[in-house]
N, C-alpha and C positions, 0 to 999 in steps of 0.2 A: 658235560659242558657246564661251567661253573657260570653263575649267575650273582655275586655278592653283590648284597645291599649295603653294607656298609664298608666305608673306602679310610684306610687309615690318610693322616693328613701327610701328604707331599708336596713338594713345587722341584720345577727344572729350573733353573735359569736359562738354560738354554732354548731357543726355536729356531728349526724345529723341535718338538722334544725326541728323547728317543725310547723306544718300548723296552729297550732292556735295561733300562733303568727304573721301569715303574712296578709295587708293587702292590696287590696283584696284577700279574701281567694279565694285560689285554685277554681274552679266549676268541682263537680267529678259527675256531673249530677243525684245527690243524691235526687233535687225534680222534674226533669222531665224524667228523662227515663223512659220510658215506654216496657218492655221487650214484649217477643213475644213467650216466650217457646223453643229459641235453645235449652238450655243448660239443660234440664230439668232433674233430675235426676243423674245429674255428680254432680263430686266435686272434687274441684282445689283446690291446693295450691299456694296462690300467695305470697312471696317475698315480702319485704321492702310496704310490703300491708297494713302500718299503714297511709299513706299517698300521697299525688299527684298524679299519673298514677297508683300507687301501692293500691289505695284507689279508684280508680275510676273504673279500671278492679275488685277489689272485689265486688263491687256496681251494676256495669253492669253483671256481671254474678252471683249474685245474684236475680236481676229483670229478669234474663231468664232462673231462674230453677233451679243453682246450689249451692249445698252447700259450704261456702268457709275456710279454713285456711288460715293464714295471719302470715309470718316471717318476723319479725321486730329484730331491735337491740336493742334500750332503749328510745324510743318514745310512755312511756305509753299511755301518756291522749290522743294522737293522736290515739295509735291501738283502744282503747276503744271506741273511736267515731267512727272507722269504723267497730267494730264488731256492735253498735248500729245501723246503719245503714243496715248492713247484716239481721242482725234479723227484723227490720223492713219492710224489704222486704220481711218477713217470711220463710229468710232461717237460719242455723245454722251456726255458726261463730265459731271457736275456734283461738286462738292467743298465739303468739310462741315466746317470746322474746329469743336474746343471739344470738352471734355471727356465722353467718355460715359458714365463714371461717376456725373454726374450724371444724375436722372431726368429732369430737364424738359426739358437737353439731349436726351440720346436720344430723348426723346418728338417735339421737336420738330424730331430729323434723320429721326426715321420718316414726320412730316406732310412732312416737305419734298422727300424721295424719292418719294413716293406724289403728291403734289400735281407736281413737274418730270414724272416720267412715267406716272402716272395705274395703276400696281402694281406689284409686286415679283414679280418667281421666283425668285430667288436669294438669302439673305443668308449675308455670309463672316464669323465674329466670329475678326477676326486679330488684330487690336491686344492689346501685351504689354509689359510691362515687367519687368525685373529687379536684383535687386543686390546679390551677391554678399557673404555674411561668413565668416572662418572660422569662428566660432564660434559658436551656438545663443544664449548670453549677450550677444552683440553686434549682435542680430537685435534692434531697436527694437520696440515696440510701432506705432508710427507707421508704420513700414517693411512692417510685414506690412498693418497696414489700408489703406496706399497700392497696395500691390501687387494686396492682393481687391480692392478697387474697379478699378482698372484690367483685371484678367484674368478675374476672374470677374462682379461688379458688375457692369459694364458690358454681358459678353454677358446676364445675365439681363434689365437694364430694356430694353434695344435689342430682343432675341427676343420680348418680350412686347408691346412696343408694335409691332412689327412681324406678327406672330402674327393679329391677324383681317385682313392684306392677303394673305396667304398662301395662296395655291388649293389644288386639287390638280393634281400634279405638281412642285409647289414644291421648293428644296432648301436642306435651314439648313450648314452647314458650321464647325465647330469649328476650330481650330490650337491643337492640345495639344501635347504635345514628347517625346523622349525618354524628357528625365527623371520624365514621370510613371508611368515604369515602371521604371528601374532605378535611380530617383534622383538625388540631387548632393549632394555633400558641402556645396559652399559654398553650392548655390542653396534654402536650405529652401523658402523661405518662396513660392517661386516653382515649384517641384518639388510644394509643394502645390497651387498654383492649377491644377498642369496635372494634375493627379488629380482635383482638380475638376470638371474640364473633361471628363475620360473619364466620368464618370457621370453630370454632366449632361446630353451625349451620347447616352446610352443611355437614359436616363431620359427624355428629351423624345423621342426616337424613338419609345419604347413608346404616349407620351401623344396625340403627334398622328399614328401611321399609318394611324388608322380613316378622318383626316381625307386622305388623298392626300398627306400630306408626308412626306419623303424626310429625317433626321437623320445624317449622319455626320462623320467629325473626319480632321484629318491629325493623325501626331505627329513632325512632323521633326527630323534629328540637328542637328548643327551645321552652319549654314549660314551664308554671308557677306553679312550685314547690318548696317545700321546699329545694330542694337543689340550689336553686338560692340565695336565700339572703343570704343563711348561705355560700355561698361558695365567691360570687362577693360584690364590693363594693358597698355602695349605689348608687354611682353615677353610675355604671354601671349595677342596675339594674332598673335603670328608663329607660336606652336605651335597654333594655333586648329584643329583639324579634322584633327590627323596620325595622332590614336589610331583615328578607325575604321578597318576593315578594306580599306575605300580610300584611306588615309592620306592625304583631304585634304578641305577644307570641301566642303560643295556650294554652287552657287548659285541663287536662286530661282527661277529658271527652269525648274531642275530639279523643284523643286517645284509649283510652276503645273500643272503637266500634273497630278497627282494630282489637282487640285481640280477642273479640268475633266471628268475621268473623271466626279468621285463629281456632278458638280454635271449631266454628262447624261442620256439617259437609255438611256446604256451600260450607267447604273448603276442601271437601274430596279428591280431585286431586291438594292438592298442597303440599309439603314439600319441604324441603331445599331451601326454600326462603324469602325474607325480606321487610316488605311493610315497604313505607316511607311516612312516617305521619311531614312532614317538612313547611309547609306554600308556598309551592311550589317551594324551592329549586330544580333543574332538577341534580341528583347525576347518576354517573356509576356505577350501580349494582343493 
């Protein structure tokens, strides 16, 4: 599993970005994990799962048993390499493009999940966008209402229209970040969605534990995905990842194993809480 510290400089124009365009590619542990049988028999829905951390939790909980769905926006050739990979690991893959921000959509990626494998025990709400301004004054009105529909939006209609397929022992799983705890200069508006996101968190953990479901969140540091090039400049994604305390990005793979922990039931006394997968930033919360 390759770990590079240093990242030659790129940029996408495009968002979302896409993984096979970046180099080096992502590492979503796709030829060494080695699963163990957590997850055997469940089957998740992961979120923005065409790609980065969203591609490396389908991969990982694929190798431990479960079947996976993957919601994506418009990042064909990327879902398609991660449904191959799912299937490769001998589970079954279905993929869901279109926006989940809207309502009808998510409604009708929750019937369609539930109708291909007949229940859920897993859902992952990963999908995320971001975009950077210096300045508070240069943060659109537009820009912040694309970004809650994306980050926050979406995990609320997807979570509830998902929510009566949900047993017990089920497990909902968040991707908050960093910055919803120490902040970001340039990312407000995005640094808020993921403050959101911790209280939603906890707040839906409290709501449904009577019911046997299981709420927790990651908040990862900087790690190497496609929402990096596509979002920062080149030059600033060569310096991508040097400031934590291990002075360099992580890759999703490293992260996958997190979601796995909380999504088994390794993790069966924990709910409404947030592991922090950062390179060893020390955060309050």
């Amino acid at each position: 599993m390759s770990t590079p510290k240093d990242l030659p400089p790129q940029h996408q124009e495009r968002q979302p970005g896409l993984e096979s365009r970046m180099h080096p590619k992502p590492d979503s542990g796709a030829d060494d994990y080695v699963g163990s049988g957590r997850l055997d028999g469940k089957v998740a829905l992961v979120t923005g799962g065409d790609s980065g951390i969203g591609r490396a939790i389908a991969v990982a909980f694929a190798r431990e048993g479960a079947d996976v769905a993957i919601a994506y926006l418009d990042e064909h050739s990327d879902a398609k390499e991660t449904v191959r990979l799912v299937e490769d690991a001998g589970r079954k893959c279905v993929s869901l493009a279109g926006d989940l921000a809207d309502v009808g959509h998510a409604e009708a990626v929750a019937a369609r999940v539930v109708d291909a494998f007949g229940r859920l025990d897993i859902l992952v709400n990963n999908a995320a966008e971001q975009h950077p301004q210096s300045s508070l004054e240069d943060v659109e009105a537009e820009q912040v209402e694309a970004t809650f529909r994306t980050n926050v939006f979406a995990m609320f209609h997807l979570t509830r229209a998902l929510l009566p397929h949900l047993g017990k022992g089920a497990a909902i799983l968040n991707t908050t970040s960093v910055t919803a705890y120490r902040g970001s200069a340039h990312l407000l508006d995005y640094s808020a969605t993921k403050g959101a996101i911790v209280s939603f968190t906890r707040s839906l953990a409290l709501q449904v534990v009577k019911r046997g479901i299981r709420v927790n969140g990651v908040a990862p540091g900087p790690i190497w995905t496609p929402l990096i090039p596509s979002t920062f400049t080149a030059e600033e994604v060569a310096e991508f990842g040097k400031k934590t305390p291990m002075g360099r990005p992580g890759q999703p793979f490293e992260v996958a194993a997190g979601y796995v922990f909380l999504a088994s039931d390794a993790a069966s006394y924990i709910t409404g809480q947030i592991l922090h997968i950062n390179g060893g930033e020390v955060v309050n919360g």
